[in-house]
Structures are given as C-alpha cells and as structure tokens.
N, C-alpha and C positions, 0 to 999 in steps of 0.2 A: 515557416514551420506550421505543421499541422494545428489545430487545437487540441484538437483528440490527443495527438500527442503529448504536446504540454500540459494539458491536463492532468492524462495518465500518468508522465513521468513525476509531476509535483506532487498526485498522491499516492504515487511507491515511494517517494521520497517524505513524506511524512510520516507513514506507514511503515518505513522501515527504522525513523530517528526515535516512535514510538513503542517500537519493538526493544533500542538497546536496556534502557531503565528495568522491563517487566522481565526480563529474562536473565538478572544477575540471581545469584544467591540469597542474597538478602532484600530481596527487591519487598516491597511494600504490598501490601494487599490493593493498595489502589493501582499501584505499575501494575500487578498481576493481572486486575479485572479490564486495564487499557489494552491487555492484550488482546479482546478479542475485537474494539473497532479497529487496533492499528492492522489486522487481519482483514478485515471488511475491507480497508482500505488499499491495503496494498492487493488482494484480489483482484477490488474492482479498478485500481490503478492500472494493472496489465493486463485486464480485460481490454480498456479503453484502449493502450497501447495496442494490444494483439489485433482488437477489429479496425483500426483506422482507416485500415486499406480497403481498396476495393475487390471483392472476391473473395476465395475462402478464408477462414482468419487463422492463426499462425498457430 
C-alpha cells in the first residue's frame, strides 16, 4: 500500500471520528470549535488520497 494512501485514509478517518461529538445538538463549545481541525483534516486527508497517483489527481 501506498503511504500517501494510508496516510490520507487515517486522517479522513480521524477527521471524520472528530466530526461525530461536534455535530450532535447538545454538543459542547469545545466539540464545536474541534470542528474546524477535524475539517483541516479530513480535507487534507483526501487531498493525500486524491494525489497519490501519478497524473492528474482525481
């Protein structure tokens, strides 16, 4: 397996376990403000994914 890939894919996958807490209803002002690295993260997680390859990126 790629790096890039496993990379990418463990920070969508952080990115995304970061996201369930800040997005309930009663979610905390600290879940709320984790929203915007678990954003950062999952981003640049399928950036990684997207260009792994060679040539145009996806």
């Amino acid at each position: 397996m790629n790096r890039d890939i496993a990379l990418g894919g463990a920070l969508m996958l952080i990115g995304i376990l970061m996201f369930l807490p800040g997005i309930q209803a009663d979610a905390s002002p600290l879940w709320q403000a984790a929203l915007v690295p678990a954003a950062a993260l999952l981003t640049y997680g399928t950036y990684r994914v997207g260009t792994s390859n060679d040539g145009r990126a996806v």
